[in-house]
DRENFIBA-23435 format. One record per residue: residue in three letters; x, y, z of N, C-alpha, C in turn. Coordinates in steps of 0.001 Angstrom, whole numbers, padded with zeros to 6 digits, always signed. Layout:
ALAXYZXYZXYZ...
***
This chain:
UNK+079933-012989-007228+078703-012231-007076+077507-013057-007517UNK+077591-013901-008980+076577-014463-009513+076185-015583-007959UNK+077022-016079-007660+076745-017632-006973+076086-016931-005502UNK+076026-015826-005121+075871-015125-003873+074349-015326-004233UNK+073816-014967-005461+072156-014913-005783+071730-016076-005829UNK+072429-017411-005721+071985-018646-006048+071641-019002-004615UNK+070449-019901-004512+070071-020319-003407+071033-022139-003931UNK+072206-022549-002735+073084-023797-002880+072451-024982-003353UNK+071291-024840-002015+070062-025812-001454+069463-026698-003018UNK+068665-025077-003354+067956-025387-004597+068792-025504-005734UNK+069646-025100-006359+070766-025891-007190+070871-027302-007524UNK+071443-027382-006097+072005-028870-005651+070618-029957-005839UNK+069401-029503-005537+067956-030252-005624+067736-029928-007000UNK+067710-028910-008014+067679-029195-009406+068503-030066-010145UNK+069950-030349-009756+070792-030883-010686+070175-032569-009820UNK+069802-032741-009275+069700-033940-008580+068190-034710-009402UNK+067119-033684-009377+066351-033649-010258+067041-034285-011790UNK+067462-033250-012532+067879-033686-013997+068942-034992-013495UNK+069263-035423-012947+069946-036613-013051+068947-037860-012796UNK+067811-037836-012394+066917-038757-012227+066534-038769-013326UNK+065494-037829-014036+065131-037502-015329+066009-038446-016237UNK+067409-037684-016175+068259-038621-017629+068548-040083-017456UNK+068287-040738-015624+068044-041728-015686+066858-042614-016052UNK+066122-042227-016271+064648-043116-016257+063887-042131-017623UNK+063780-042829-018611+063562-042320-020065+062274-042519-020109UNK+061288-042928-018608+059893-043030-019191+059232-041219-018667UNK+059921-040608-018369+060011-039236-017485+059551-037893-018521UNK+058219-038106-019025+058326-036888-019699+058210-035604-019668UNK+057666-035344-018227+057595-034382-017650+058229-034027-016029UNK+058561-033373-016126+058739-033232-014006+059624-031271-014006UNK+059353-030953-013783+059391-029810-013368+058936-029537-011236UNK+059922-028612-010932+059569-028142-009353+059766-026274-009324UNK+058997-026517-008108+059064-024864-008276+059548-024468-006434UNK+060610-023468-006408+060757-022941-004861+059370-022481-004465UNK+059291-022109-003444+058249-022140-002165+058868-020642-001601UNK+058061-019278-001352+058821-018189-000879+059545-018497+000938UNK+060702-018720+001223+061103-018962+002584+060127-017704+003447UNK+059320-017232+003440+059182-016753+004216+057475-017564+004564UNK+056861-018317+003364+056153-019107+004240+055277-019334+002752UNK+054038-020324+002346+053623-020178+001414+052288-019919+001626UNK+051972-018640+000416+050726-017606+000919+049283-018905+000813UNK+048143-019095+001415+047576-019369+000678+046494-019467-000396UNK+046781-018190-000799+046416-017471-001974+047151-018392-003240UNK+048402-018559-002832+049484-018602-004026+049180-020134-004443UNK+048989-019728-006057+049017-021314-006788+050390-020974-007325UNK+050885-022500-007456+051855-022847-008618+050887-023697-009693UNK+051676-023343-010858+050625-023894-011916+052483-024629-013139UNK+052129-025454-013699+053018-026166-014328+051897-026132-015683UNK+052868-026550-017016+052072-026757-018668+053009-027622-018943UNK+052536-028567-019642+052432-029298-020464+051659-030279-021443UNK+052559-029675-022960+051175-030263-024389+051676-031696-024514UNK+050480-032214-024444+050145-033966-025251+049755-034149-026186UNK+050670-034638-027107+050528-034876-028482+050296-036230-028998UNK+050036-037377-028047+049848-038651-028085+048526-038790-027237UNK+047564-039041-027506+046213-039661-026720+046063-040966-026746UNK+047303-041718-026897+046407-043438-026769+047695-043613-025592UNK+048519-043282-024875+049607-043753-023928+048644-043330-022359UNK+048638-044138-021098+048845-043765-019866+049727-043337-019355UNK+049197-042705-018699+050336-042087-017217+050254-042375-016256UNK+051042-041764-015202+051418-042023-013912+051757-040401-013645UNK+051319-039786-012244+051350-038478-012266+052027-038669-010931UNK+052818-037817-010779+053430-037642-009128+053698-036536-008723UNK+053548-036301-007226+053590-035216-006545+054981-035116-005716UNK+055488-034295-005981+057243-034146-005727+056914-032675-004653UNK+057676-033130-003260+057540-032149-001861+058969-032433-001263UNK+059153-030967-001273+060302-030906-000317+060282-030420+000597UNK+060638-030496+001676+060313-029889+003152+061966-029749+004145UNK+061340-028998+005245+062783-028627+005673+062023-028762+007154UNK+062648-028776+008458+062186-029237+009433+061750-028361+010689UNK+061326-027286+010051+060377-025601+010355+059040-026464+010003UNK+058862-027305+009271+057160-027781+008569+056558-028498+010222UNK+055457-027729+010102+055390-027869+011634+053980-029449+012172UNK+053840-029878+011062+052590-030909+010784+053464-032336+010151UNK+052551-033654+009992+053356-034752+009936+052744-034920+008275UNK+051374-034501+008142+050613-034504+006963+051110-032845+005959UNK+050418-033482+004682+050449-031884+003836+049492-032616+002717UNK+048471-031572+002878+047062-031445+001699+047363-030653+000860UNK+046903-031155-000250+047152-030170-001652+045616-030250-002180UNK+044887-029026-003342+044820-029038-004018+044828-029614-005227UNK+044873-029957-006161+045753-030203-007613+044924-030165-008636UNK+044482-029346-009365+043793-028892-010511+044554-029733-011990UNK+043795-030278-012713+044260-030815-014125+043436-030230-014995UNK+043868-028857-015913+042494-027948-016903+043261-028700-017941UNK+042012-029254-018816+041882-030178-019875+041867-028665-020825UNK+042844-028817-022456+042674-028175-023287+041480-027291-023628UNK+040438-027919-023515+038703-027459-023888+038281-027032-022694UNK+039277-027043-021673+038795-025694-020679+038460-026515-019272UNK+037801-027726-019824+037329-028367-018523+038592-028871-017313UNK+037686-028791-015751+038977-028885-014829+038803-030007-013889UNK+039714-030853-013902+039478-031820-012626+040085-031543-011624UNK+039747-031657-010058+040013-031854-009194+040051-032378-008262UNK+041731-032509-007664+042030-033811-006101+041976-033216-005311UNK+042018-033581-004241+042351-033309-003143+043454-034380-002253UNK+044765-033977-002157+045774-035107-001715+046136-034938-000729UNK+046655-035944+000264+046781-035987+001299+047828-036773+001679UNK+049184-036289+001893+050428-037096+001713+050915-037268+003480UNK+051779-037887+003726+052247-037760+004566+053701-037592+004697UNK+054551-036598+005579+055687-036309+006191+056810-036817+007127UNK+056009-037087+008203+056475-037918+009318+055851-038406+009676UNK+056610-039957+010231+055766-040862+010657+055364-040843+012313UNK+054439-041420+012832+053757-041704+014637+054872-041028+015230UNK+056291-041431+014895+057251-040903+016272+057693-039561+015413UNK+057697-039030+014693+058146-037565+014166+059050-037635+013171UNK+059651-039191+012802+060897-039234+011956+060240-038902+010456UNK+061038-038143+009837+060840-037157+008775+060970-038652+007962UNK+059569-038789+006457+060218-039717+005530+060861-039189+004377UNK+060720-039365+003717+061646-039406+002033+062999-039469+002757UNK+064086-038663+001191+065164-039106+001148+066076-037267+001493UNK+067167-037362+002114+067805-035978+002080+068932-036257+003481UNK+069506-035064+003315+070225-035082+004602+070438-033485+005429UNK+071076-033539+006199+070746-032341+007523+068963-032138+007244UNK+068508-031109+007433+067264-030329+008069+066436-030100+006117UNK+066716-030965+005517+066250-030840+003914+065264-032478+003680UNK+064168-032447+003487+063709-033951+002828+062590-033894+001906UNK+063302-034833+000745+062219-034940-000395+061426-036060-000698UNK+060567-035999-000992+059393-037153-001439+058727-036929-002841UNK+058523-038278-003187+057748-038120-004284+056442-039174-004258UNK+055234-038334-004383+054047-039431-004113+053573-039944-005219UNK+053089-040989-005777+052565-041627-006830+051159-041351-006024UNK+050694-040176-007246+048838-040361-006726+048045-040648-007633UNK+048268-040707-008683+047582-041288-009807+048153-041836-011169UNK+047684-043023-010934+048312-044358-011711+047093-044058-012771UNK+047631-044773-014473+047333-045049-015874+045963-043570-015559UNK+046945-042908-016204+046176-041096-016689+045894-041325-018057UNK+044967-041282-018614+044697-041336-019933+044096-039549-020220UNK+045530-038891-021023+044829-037043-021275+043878-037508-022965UNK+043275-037509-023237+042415-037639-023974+042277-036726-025226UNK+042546-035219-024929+043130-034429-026034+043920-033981-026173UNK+043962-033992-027518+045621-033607-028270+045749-032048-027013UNK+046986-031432-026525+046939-029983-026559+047566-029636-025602UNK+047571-028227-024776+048205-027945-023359+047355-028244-022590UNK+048178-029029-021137+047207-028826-020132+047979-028051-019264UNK+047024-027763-018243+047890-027270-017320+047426-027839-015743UNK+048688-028301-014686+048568-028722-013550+048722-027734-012219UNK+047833-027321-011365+048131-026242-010179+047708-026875-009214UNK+048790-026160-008432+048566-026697-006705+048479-025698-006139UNK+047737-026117-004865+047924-024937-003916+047938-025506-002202UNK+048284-025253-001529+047907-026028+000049+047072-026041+000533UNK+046541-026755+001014+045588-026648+001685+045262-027098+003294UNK+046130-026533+004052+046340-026784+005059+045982-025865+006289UNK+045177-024384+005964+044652-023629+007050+045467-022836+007133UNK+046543-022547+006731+047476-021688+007402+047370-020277+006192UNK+047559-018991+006840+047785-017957+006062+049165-018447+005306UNK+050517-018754+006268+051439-018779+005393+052141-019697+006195UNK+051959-020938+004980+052376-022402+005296+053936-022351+005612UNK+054654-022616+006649+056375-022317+006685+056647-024423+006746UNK+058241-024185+006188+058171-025387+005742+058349-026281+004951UNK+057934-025930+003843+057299-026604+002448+058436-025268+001777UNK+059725-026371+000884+060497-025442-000021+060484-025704-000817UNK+059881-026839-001309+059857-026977-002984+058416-027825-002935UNK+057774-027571-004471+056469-028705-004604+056870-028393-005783UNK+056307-029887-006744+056314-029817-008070+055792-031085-008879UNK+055900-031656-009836+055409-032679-010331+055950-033355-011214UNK+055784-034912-011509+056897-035757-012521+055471-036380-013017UNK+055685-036548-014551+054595-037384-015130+055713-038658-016088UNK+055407-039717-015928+055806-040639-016420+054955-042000-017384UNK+055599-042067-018479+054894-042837-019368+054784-044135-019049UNK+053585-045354-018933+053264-046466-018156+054499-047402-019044
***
């Protein structure tokens, strides 16, 4: 009964997750979040936290997308909000790509599943001690983006 509520897919992409993580010890953050299959609103933020307790180290921030082959575009725009402890907020605007000129899906996966991870911003210096918090949202025109089953983020120490 329990395993009937489990989505296989996403399982199998979390434990795959924590095995990268326990490989590469510069990984202090990375968290992903499912995407509702029925399409993603775009109303709907995902928002991720994490506190920094070290202000003299850089980062490296990455944007982690999973897609399934319903995603009907070769590109995907995000959003991505960084609210600094003291309230203040920066914002990107990213612009990744999916498939390449002839349609072949990139990252890594197999059957109708593929993941990527984008390096979009190299040596992050968070500046105060505290929580921040990171949100995305799409930005791609659509009421409800179909497609897109996982987004999430890995921060890694330089």
């Amino acid at each position: 009964m329990f395993l009937k509520n489990i989505n296989f897919k996403s399982l199998l992409f979390g434990g795959f997750v924590i095995i990268l993580i326990a490989c590469n010890p510069d990984v202090v953050f990375e968290k992903n979040e499912n995407i509702n299959s029925n399409g993603w609103h775009y109303q709907d933020k995902i928002t991720f936290y994490h506190n920094f307790s070290d202000t003299t180290i850089l980062y490296d921030i990455f944007l982690n997308v999973r897609n399934n082959i319903e995603y009907p575009y070769s590109n995907f725009i995000v959003f991505f909000e960084t609210e600094f402890p003291d309230g203040r907020i920066f914002r990107d605007t990213i612009e990744t790509i999916l498939a390449d000129r002839t349609g072949k899906w990139t990252g890594r996966g197999f059957g109708n599943i593929k993941s990527n991870s984008f390096h979009f911003r190299r040596d992050v210096w968070f500046p105060q001690e505290g929580d921040y918090s990171f949100t995305i949202e799409h930005a791609m025109r659509e009421e409800y983006l179909k497609g897109i089953t996982d987004i999430g983020i890995r921060i890694e120490r330089k």
